[in-house]
MIPA-265536 format. One record per residue (C-alpha): x, y, z. Coordinates in Angstrom, 3 decimals, padded with zeros to 6 digits. Layout:
+----------+----------+----------+
!       c1 !       c2 !       c3 !
+----------+----------+----------+
!        X !        Y !        Z !
...
+----------+----------+----------+
//
This chain:
+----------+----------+----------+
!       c1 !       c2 !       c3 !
+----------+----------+----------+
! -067.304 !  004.224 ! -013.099 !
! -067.482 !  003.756 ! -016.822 !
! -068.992 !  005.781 ! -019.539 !
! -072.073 !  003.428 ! -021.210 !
! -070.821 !  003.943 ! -024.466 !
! -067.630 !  003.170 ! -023.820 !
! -065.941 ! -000.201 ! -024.431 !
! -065.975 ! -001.936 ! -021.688 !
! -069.882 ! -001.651 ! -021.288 !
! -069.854 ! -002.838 ! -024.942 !
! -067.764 ! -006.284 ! -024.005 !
! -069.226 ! -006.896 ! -020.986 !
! -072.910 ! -006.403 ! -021.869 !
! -072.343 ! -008.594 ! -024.824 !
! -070.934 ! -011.299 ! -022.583 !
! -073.717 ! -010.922 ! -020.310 !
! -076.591 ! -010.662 ! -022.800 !
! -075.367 ! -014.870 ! -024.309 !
! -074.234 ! -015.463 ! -020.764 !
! -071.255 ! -016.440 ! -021.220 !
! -068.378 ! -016.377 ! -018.456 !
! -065.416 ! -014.495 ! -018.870 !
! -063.413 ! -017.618 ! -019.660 !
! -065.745 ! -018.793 ! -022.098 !
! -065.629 ! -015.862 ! -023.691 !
! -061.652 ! -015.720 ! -023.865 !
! -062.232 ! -019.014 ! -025.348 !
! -064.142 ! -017.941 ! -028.140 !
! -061.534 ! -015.053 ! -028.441 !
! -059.016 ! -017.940 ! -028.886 !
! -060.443 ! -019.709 ! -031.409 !
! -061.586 ! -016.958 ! -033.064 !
! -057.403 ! -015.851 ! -033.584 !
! -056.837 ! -019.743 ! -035.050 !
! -056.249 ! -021.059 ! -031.200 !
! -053.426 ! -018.850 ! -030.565 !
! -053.780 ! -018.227 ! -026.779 !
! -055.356 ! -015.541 ! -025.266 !
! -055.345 ! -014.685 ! -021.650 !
! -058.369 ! -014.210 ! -019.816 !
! -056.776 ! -011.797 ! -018.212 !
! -057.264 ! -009.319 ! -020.883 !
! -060.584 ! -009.647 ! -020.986 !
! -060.886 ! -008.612 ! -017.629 !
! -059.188 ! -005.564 ! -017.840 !
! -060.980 ! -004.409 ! -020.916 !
! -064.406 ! -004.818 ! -019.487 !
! -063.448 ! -002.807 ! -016.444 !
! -061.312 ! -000.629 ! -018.428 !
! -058.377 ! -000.548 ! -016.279 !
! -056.683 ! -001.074 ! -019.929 !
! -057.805 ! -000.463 ! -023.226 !
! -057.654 ! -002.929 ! -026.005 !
! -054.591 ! -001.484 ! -028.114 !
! -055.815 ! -001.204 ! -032.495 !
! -054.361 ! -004.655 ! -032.986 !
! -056.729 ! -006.602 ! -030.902 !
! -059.965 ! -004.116 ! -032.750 !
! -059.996 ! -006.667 ! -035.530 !
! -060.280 ! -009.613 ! -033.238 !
! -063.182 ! -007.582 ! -031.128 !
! -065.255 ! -006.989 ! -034.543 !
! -064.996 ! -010.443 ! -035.429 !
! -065.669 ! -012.110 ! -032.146 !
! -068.641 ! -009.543 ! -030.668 !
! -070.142 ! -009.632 ! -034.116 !
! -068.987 ! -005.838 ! -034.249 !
! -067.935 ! -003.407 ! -036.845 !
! -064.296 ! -002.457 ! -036.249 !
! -065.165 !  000.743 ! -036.593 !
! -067.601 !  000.727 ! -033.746 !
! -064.734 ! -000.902 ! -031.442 !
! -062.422 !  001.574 ! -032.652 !
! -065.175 !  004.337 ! -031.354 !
! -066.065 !  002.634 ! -028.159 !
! -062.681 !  002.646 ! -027.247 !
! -062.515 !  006.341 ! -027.935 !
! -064.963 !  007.251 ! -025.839 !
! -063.483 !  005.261 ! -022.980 !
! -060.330 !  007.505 ! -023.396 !
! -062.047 !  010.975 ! -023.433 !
! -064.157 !  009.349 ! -020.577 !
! -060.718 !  009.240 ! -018.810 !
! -059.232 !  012.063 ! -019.731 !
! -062.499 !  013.716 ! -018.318 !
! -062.200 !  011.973 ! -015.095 !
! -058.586 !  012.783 ! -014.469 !
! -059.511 !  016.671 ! -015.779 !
! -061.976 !  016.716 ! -013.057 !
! -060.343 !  014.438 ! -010.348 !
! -062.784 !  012.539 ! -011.246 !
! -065.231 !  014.029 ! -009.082 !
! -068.917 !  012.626 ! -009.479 !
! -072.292 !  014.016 ! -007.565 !
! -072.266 !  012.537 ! -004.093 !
! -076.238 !  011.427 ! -004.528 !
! -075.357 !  009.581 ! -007.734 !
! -072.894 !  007.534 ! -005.996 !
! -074.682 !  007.390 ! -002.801 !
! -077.288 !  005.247 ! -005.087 !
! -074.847 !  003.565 ! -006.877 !
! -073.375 !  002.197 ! -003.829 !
! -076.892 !  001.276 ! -001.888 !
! -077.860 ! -000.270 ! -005.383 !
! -074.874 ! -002.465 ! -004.968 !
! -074.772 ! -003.323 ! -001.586 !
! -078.789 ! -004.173 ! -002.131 !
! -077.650 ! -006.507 ! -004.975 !
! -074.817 ! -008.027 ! -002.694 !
! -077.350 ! -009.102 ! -000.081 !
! -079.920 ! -010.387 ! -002.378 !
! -077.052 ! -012.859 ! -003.643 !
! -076.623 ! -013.950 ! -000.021 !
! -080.006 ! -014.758 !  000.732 !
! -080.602 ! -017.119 ! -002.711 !
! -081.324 ! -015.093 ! -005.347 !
! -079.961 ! -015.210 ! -008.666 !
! -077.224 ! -012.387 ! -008.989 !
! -077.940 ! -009.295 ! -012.281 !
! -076.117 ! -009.169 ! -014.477 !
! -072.967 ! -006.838 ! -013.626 !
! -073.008 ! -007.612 ! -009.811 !
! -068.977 ! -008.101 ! -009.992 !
! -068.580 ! -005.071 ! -011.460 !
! -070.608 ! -003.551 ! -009.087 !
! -068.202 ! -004.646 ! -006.254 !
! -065.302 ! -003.525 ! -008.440 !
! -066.900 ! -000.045 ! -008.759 !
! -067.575 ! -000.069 ! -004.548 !
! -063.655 ! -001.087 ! -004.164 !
! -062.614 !  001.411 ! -005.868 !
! -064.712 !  004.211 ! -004.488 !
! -063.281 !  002.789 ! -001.288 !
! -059.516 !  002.707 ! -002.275 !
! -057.046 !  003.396 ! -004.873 !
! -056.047 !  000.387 ! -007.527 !
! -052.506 !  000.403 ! -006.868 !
! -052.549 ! -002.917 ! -004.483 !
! -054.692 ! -004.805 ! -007.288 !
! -052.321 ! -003.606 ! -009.458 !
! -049.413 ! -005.131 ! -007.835 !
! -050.830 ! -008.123 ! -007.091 !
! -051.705 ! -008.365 ! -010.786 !
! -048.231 ! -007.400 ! -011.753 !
! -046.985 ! -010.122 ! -009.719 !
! -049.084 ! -012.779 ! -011.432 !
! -048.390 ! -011.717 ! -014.750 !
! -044.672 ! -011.967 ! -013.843 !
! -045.450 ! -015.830 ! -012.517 !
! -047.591 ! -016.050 ! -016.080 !
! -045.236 ! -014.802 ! -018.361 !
! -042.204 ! -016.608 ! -017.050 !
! -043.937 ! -020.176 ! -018.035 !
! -042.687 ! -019.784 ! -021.557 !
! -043.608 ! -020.134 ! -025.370 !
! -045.897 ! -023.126 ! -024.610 !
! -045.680 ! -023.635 ! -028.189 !
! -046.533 ! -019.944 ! -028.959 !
! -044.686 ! -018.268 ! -031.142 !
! -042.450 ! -015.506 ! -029.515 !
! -044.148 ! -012.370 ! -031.360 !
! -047.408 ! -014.207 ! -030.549 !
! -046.173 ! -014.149 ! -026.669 !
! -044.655 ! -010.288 ! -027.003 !
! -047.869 ! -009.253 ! -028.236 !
! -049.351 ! -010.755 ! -024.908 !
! -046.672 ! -008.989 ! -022.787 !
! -047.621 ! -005.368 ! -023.831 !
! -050.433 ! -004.202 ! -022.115 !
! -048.779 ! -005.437 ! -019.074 !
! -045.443 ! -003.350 ! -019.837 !
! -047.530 ! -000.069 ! -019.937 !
! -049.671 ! -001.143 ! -016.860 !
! -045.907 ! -001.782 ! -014.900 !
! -044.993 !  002.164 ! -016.120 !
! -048.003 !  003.507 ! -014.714 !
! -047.345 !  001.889 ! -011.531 !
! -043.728 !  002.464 ! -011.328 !
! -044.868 !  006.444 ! -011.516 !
! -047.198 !  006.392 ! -008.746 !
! -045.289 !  006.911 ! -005.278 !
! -045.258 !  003.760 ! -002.971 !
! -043.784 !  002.531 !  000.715 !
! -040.421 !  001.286 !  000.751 !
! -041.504 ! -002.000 !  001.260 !
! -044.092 ! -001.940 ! -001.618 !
! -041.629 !  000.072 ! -004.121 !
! -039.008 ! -003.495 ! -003.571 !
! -041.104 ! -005.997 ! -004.675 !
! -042.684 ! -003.781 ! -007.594 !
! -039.048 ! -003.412 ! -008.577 !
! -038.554 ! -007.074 ! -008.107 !
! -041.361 ! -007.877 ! -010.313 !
! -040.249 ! -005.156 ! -012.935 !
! -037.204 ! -006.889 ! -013.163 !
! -038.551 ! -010.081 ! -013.363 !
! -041.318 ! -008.648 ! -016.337 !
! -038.246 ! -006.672 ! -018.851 !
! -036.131 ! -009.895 ! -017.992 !
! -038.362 ! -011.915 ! -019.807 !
! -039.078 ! -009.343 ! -022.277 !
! -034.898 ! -009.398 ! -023.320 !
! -035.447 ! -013.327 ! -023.553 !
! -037.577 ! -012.970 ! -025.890 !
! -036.192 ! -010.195 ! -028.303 !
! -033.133 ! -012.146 ! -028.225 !
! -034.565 ! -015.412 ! -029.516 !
! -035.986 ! -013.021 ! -032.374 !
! -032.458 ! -011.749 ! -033.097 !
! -032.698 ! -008.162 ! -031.537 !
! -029.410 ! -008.070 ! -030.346 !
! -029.575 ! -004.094 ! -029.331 !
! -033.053 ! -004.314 ! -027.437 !
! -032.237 ! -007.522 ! -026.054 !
! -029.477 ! -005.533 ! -023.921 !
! -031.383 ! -002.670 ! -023.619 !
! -034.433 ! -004.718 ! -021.872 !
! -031.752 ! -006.656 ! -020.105 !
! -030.031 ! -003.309 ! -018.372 !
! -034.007 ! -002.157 ! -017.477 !
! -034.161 ! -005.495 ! -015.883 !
! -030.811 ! -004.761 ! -014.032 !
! -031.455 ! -001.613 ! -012.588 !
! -034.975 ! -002.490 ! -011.358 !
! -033.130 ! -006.442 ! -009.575 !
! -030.877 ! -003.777 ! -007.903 !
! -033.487 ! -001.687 ! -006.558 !
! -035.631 ! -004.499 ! -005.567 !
! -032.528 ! -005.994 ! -003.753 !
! -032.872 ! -009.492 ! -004.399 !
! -029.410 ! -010.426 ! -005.163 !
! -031.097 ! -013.837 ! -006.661 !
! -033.587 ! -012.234 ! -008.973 !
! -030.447 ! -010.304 ! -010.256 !
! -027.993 ! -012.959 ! -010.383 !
! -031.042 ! -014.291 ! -012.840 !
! -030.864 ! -011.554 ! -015.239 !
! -027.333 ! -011.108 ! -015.313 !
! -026.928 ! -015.143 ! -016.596 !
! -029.874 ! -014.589 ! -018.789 !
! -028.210 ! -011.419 ! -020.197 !
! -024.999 ! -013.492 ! -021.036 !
! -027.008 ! -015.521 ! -023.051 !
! -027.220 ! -012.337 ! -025.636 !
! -023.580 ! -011.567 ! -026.640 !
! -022.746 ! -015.816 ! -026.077 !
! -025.246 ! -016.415 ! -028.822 !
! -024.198 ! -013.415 ! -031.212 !
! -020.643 ! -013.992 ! -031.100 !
! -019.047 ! -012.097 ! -028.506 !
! -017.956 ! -015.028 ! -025.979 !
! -015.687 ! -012.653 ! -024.279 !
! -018.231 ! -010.517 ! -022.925 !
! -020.649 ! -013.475 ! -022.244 !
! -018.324 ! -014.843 ! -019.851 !
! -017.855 ! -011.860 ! -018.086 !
! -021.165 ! -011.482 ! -017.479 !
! -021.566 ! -015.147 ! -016.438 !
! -019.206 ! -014.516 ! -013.680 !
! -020.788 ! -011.534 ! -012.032 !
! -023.950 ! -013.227 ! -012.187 !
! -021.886 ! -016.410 ! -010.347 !
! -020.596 ! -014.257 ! -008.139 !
! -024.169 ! -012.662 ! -006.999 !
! -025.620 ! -016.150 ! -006.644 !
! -022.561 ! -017.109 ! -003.721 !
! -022.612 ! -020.095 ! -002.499 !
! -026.644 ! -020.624 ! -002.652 !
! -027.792 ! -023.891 ! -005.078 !
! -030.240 ! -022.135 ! -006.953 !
! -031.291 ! -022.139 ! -010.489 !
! -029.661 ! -019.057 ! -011.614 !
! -026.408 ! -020.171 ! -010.344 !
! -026.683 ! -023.578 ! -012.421 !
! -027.297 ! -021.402 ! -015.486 !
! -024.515 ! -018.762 ! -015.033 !
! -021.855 ! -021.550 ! -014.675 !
! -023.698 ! -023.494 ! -017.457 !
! -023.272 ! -020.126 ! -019.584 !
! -019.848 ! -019.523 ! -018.586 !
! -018.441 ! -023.289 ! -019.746 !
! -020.368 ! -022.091 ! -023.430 !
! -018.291 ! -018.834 ! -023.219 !
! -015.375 ! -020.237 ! -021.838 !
! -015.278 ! -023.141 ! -024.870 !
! -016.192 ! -020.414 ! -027.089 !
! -013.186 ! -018.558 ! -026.912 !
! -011.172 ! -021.992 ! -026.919 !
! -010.294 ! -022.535 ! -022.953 !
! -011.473 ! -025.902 ! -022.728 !
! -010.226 ! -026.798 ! -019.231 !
! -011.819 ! -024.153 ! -018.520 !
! -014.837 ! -024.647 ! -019.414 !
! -014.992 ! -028.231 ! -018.484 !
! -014.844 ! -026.787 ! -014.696 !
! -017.719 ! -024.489 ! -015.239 !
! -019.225 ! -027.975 ! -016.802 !
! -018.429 ! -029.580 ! -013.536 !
! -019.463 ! -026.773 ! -011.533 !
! -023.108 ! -026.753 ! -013.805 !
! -023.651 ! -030.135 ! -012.641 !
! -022.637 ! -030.044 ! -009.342 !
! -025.072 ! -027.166 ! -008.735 !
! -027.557 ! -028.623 ! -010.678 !
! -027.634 ! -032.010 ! -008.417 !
! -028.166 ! -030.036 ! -005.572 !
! -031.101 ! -028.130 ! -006.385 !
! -034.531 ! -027.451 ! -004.615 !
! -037.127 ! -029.297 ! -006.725 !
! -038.938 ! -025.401 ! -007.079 !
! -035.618 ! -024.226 ! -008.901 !
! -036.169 ! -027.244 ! -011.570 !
! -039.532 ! -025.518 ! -012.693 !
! -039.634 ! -025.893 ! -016.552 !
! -040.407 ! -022.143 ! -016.678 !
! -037.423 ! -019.196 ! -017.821 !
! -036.879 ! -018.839 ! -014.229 !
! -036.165 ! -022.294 ! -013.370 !
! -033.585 ! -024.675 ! -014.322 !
! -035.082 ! -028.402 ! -015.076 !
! -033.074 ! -031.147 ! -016.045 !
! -033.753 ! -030.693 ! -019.940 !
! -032.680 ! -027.143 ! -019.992 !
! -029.381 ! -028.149 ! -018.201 !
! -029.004 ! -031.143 ! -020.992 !
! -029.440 ! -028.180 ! -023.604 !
! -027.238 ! -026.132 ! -021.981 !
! -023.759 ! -028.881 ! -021.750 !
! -024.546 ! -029.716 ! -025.544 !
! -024.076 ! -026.501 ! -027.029 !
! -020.640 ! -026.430 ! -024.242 !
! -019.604 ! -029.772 ! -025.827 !
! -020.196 ! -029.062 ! -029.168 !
! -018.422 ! -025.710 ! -029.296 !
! -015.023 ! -027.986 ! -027.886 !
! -015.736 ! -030.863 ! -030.436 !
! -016.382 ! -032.954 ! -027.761 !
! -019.002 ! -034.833 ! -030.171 !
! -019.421 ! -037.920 ! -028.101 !
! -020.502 ! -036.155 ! -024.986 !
! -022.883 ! -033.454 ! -026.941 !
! -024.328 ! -036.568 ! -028.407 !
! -025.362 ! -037.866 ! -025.161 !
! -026.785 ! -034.629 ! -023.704 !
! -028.174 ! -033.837 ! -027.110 !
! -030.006 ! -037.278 ! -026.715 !
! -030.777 ! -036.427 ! -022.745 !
! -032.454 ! -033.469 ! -023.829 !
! -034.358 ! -034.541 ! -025.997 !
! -036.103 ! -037.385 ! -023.733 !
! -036.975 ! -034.984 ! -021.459 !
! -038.398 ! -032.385 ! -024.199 !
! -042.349 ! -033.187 ! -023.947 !
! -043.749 ! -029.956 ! -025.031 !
! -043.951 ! -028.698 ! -028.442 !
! -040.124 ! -026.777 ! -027.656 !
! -040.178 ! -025.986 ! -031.453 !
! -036.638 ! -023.783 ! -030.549 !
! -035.338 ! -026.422 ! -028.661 !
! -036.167 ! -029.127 ! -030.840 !
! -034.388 ! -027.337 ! -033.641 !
! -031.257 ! -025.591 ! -031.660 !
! -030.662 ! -029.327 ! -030.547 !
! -031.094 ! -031.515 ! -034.304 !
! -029.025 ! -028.229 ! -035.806 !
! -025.899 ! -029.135 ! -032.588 !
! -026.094 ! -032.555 ! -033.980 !
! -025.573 ! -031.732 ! -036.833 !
! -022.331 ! -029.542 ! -035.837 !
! -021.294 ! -032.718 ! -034.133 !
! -021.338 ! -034.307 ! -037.574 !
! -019.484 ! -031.902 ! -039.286 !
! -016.643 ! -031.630 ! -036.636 !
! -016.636 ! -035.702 ! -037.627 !
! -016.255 ! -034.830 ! -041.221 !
! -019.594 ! -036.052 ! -042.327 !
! -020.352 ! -032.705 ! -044.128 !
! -023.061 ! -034.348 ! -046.196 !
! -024.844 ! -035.634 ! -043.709 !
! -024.869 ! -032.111 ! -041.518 !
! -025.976 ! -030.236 ! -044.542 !
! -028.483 ! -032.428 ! -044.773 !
! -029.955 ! -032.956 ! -041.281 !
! -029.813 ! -028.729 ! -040.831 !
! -031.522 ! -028.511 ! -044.103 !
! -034.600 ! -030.913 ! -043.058 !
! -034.990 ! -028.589 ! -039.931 !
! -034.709 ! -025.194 ! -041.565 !
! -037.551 ! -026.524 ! -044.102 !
! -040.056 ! -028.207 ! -041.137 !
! -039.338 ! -024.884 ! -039.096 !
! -042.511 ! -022.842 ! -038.875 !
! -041.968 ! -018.893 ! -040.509 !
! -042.246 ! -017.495 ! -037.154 !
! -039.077 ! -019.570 ! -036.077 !
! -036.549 ! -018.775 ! -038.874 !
! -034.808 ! -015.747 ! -037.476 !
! -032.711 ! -014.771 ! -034.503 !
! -031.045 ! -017.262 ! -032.324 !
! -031.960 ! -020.241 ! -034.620 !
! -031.091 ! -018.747 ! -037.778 !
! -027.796 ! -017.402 ! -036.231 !
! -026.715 ! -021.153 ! -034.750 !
! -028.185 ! -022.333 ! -038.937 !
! -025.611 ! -019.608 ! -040.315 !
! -022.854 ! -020.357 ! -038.294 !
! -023.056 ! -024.428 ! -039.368 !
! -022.734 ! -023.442 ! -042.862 !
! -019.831 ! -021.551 ! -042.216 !
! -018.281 ! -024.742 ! -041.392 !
! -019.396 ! -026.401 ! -044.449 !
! -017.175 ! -026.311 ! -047.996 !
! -018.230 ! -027.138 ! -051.272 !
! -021.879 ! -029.602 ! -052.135 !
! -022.506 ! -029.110 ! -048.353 !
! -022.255 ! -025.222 ! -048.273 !
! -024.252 ! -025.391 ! -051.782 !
! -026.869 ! -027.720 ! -050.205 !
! -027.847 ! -025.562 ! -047.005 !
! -027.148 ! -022.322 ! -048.959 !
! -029.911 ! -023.524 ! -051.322 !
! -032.434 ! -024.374 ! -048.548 !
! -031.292 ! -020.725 ! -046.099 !
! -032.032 ! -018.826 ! -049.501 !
! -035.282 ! -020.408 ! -050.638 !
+----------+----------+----------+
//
């Protein structure tokens, strides 16, 4: 049950009263943010109340419901002392009230089935009868589990504050549930999708430069792959986390954490197995052990040929053919091996068909490193200035800025003037 003056009678009776689906409605939620995506999802949740919309959506609400944002900011009060009440009280209601709210429901439910147009509220009705009948915990889990499968598609052009933003109502749904006690069984796969959730959450602190949470996410995502047992979901996190220190200049430690996450994967062909040995020939040329790293090279593509077609999934989980082309150009440009970058660089990029504004960028700015290590200076400068200055805002720090700032260390005199002119502007 809800309170009526709470804020999820507010969205949903608004809905209802245009008649608008839920979907539409998320639509107009989109566009009404400048088409930044917004997950339907959401929307759900808030109407039912099994989350309430945090103060940096109340803006959004006011604007799309035709709402003060005071009045959202009030509705969404009174859900939470609603709550509070509820758990105060064990949330113990008068057994004729919900004697008629369930015969109301059921009554509605069999009117549908004979013909008759549905009222208004009729799913909620069910959702109220579900869970009068049972706990939320398995809809919970199977929700966490989707959002997991959601998540891991990607930016999908979205920028990755726009996509964090997304993520956080699901984070403090995954705490609750972690609390609650479960079946062994149960408690494996929550862990497995925890892992999989704070995984992606490290991805994406790291591609905004946030070195220390990056790890921090990545050793939540650690512990919960171990609990869970899935030696593949944590061979997975253990390659992604060697992405962190590899980027941010600590090779040494990359690599070692490329080869534990090898060494989970065994023998398997699977996409985090590509990806360790992919990160490992980066570390390994890194720290200037090119034979090295031209085995892990081998070993990348060797692992890579063999793959299921469901590890190639252009998703953070997976390991298509573009991200293993993106992968061997950064390897071959760290050991000046400018020919063979060139060709994955140019792999990489006929196989990029989404926006990939990173990618695009990470990619033109290796080229350019390619150039320099040629001794066309000028023409490097140049090539990383036109990307730095096309880059959206949102894309100008972190991992891109980091691979921008390491270029111009290579650079000397007009060429370091030229791209410090652009990186300071």
């Amino acid at each position: 049950m809800m309170t009526p003056d709470g804020i999820g009678t507010m969205l949903r009776d608004h809905r209802e009263a245009v008649g608008l689906s839920r979907m539409d409605m998320a639509l107009l939620l989109q566009n009404a943010q400048g088409g930044a995506w917004f997950d339907v999802e959401n929307l759900k949740r808030w109407e039912t109340e099994r989350r309430l919309p945090t103060p940096r959506w109340h803006s959004l609400l006011a604007a799309a419901y035709g709402r003060d944002e005071r009045e959202i900011a009030h509705a969404v009060a009174n859900s939470r002392r609603w709550r509070r009440s509820q758990e105060a009280t064990g949330g113990q209601e008068d057994e004729n009230v919900k004697r008629r709210q369930f015969l109301g429901a059921a009554a509605a439910v069999t009117g549908t089935a004979t013909g008759i147009v549905a009222l208004p509220g009729i799913a909620e009705a069910r959702d109220d009868i579900d869970r009068a009948l049972s706990d939320s915990t398995s809809g919970d889990l199977a929700y966490l589990e989707g959002a997991f499968e959601n998540h891991r598609g990607g930016y999908r052009g979205r920028a990755p504050d726009d996509v964090l933003a997304i993520m956080c109502s699901d984070l403090g749904l995954l705490g609750e549930v972690l609390a609650r006690p479960h079946p062994a069984a149960t408690r494996a796969g929550l862990a497995r999708s925890a892992a999989g959730i704070t995984g992606l959450v490290a991805i994406i602190q790291h591609d905004r430069g946030d070195q220390r949470d990056a790890h921090g996410w990545f050793a939540t995502a650690e512990r919960a792959a171990r609990e869970s047992g899935d030696r593949h979901m944590l061979s997975w996190v253990l390659a992604r986390h060697a992405m962190v220190p590899l980027n941010y200049k600590a090779p040494r430690a990359a690599a070692d954490l490329a080869s534990r996450a090898r060494a989970e994967a065994g023998r398997t062909p699977t996409a985090a197995a590509a990806l360790a040995a992919a990160v490992a020939a980066r570390a390994l040329a890194s720290v200037g052990d090119q034979q090295g790293a031209l085995r892990a090279v081998a070993d990348a593509r060797t692992i890579a040929e063999r793959l299921a077609l469901s590890e190639t999934a252009d998703t953070w989980f997976g390991y298509p053919a573009q991200k293993h082309h993106v992968h061997l150009s950064q390897a071959f440009t760290l050991m000046g091996r400018t020919r063979d970058a060139n060709d994955e660089q140019q792999a990489a990029l006929a196989l990029t068909r989404t926006p990939s504004v990173m990618t695009r960028a990470l990619l033109t700015i290796d080229a350019a490193t390619c150039m320099s290590a040629d001794g066309d200076h000028d023409g490097a400068a140049e090539l990383a200035a036109g990307v730095w200055v096309g880059l959206p805002h949102a894309y100008r720090d972190g991992l891109v800025r980091t691979r921008v700032n390491s270029l111009h260390n290579r650079l000397n005199g007009r060429a370091y003037d030229r791209l410090a002119e652009v990186l300071s502007a």
